[in-house]
N, C-alpha and C positions, 0 to 999 in steps of 0.2 A: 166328844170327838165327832167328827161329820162324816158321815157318810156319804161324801161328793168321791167320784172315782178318777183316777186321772194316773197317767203314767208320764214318761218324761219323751215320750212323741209324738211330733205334732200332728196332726189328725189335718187333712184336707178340706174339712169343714172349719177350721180355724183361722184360715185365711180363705177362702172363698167367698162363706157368708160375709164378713166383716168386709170385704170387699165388695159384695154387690150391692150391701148398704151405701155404702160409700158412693161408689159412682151414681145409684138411683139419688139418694141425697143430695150431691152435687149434681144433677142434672135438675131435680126439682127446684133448688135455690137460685141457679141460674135462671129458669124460665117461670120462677114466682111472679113478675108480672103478667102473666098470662092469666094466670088463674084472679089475680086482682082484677084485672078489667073485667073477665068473663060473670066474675061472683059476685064481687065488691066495687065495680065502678066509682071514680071518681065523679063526685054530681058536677063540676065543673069542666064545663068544655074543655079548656086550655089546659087545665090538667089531665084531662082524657088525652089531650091528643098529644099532648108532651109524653107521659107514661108509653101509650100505644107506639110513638115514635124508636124511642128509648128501647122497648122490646123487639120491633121490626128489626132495627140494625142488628141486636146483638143475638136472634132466634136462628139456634144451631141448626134447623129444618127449616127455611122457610120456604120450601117448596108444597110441604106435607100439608100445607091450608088448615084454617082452627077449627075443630070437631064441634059439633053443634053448631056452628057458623060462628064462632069463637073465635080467641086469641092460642088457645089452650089444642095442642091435635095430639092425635091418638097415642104418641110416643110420650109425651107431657102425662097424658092422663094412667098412661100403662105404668108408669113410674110412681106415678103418685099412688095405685094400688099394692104396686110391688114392696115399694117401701116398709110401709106394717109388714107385710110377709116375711121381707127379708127380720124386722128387729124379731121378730116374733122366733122366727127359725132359730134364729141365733141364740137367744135368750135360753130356748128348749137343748142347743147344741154346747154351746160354750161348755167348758172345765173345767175345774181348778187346777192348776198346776202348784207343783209340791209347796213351793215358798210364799203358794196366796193367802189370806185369812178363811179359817176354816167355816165360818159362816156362808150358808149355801141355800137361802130361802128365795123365792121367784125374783124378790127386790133384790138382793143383792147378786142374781147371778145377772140382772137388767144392767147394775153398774158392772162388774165384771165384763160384759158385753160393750159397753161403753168404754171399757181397757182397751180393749180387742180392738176396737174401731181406730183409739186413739193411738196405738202403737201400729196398725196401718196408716194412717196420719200423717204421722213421724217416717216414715219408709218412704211415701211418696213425698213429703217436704223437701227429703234427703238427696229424691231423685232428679225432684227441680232444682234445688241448687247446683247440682253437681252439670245438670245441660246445661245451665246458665253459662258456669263457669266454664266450662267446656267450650259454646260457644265463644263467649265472649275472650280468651287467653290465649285460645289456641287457634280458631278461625275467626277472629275479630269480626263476629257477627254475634252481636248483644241483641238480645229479645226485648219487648217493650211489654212484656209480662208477667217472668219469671219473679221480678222484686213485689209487685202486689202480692203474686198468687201464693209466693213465699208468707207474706205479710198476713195474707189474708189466712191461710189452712192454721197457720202457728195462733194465730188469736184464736180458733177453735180449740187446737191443743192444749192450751195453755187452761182455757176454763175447763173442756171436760174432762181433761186429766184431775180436775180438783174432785171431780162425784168418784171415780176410781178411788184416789187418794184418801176418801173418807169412809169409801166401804172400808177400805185395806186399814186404816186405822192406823195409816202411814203420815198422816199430816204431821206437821209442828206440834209437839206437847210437851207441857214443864211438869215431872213428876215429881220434881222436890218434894212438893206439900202433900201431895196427892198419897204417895205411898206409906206416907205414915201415920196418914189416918185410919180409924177403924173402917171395915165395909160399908155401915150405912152414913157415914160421912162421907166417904167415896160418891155414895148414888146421890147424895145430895152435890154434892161437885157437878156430877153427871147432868142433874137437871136445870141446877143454873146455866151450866155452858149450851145444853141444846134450849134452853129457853132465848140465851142472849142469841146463840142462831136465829134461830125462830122470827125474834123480833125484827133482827137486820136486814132476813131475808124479805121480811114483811112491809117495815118501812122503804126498803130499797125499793121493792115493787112499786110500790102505792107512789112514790115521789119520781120514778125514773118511767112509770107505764106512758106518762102522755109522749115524752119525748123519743124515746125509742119506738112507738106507734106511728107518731107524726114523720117517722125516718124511712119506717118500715111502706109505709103509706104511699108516699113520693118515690119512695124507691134513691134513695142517696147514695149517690156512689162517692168515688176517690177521688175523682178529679184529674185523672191523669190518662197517657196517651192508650193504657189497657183498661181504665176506669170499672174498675169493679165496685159492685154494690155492696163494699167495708163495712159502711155506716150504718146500710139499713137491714141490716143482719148480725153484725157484731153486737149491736144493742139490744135488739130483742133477744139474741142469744144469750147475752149476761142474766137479763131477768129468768130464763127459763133454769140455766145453771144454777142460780142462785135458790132459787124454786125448789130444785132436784136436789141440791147441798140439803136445804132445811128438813124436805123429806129423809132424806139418807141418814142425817142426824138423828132423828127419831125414830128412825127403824133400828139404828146401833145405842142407842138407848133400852129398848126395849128389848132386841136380843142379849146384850148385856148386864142385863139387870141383875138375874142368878147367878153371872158367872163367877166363879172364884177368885181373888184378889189379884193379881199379877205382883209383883215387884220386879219393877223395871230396873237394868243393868246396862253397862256399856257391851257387854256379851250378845245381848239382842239384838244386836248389830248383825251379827253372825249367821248366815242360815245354815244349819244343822244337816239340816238334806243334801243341799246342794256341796257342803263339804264332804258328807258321806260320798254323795255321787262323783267327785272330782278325785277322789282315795280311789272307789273303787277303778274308775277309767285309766288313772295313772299307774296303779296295780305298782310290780316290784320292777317292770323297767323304768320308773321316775323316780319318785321318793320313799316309794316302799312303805315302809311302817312308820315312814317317820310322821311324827307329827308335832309341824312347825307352827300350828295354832298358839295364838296368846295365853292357852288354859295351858299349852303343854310347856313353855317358855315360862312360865309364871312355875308351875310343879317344878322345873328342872333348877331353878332358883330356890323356889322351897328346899328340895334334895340339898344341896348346894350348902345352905346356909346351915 
């Protein structure tokens, strides 16, 4: 049992931090060409000055001029320290909440943290569709940004939702074969699967690093009339995710090594707490004692028969 504490209210550092992650990250990936010319220049002219262009148009200050006589000014760079601050805060802050997996070491409260981020993600995705449509149905005035930025925040979601998903031990699994083996055939199961991880994550790197570099590089965007930089973020982003999956693997390996067998059921489906808490909130003005679960349906059939 873990000794992680958590009650069922959300706590204002739960959405706060996660949030000022957010916006500092979104403010650095925006203005990453800054920091590319200032550190890592392009040795060719044309590419220098194509890049430099590229960032002039689209820098949310360009009044505040580049710090060190740079591309990069002091809000740029305040972001970029704040960033580690904020994951670091969060990592220290985050909680488990009742229904999470009871694993609660520095790495997995890192992914946990990464929940957090990604179900603020999900809140602001929801809130740009909803102006979109807004504008667009009801004042016939369509944005020329909301379908990227929709496009773009959801391709983030979509991957870092998978390192949550593998802390939580929530991903896709066929236990058919699984639960009928003895324990150390289990951990042998265990070490193939995070091996063939291991490897995918490994080969994916090594074959996909030149091209998602060369994207990151140029700075590639969408092509379109809000042209956001898709391309030279969404790639490099996949390697890193992929990266973070192999690691999480082998940390859920190795905390799981002693643990005691499980046998998996379609019951598991159920969360226990969360139906406990749902009895007690409804108390005897809603359903009272009754209980409509599958276990009590199935016993009142047993009775029955």
């Amino acid at each position: 049992m873990s000794d992680a504490k958590f009650d069922h209210r959300v706590h204002w550092t739960e959405v706060a931090v996660p949030l000022a992650f957010i916006v500092c990250a979104g403010w650095l990936v925006w203005h990453l060409p800054a920091f590319t010319l200032d550190i890592f220049p392009p040795s060719e002219q044309s590419a220098f000055d194509r890049l430099g262009a590229q960032f002039i148009a689209n820098d949310v200050t360009p009044g505040l001029g580049g710090l060190f006589g740079g591309f990069a000014d002091i809000i740029d760079w305040l972001t970029l320290i704040l960033l580690p601050i904020f994951l670091v805060l969060g990592i220290r802050t985050v909680r488990r909440a009742p229904m999470e997996f009871e694993s609660w070491r520095a790495i997995d409260r890192t992914a946990v943290f990464i929940g957090r981020v990604v179900m603020l993600m999900i809140a602001i995705l929801t809130c740009v569709m909803l102006y979109e449509v807004l504008l667009r149905y009801v004042f016939e005035s369509p944005t020329l940004w909301a379908n990227e930025l929709s496009l773009w925040i959801a391709g983030f979601v979509f991957m870092f939702s998978g390192i949550y998903a593998m802390q939580q031990r929530c991903h896709i699994r066929i236990f058919l074969l699984y639960d009928v083996m003895p324990r150390f055939v289990q951990r042998l199961f265990d070490c193939i699967s995070t091996l063939l991880i291991v490897l995918f994550a490994f080969f994916l790197i090594y074959g996909g690093y030149g091209e998602a570099f060369a994207k990151f590089y140029r700075w590639e965007t969408f092509g379109t009339a809000f042209d956001p930089p898709i391309p030279a973020t969404i790639k490099p982003a996949v390697l890193l995710v992929v990266a973070l999956l192999a690691i999480q693997a082998v940390i859920n390996l190795i905390s799981d090594w002693n643990a005691e067998p499980v046998i998996h059921t379609a019951a598991d489906d159920i969360d226990q707490e969360e139906l406990a808490l749902l009895r007690k909130m409804v108390g005897t003005e809603g359903v009272g004692d009754q209980d409509v679960t599958r276990g009590a349906i199935q016993g009142n059939q047993v009775r029955k028969d």
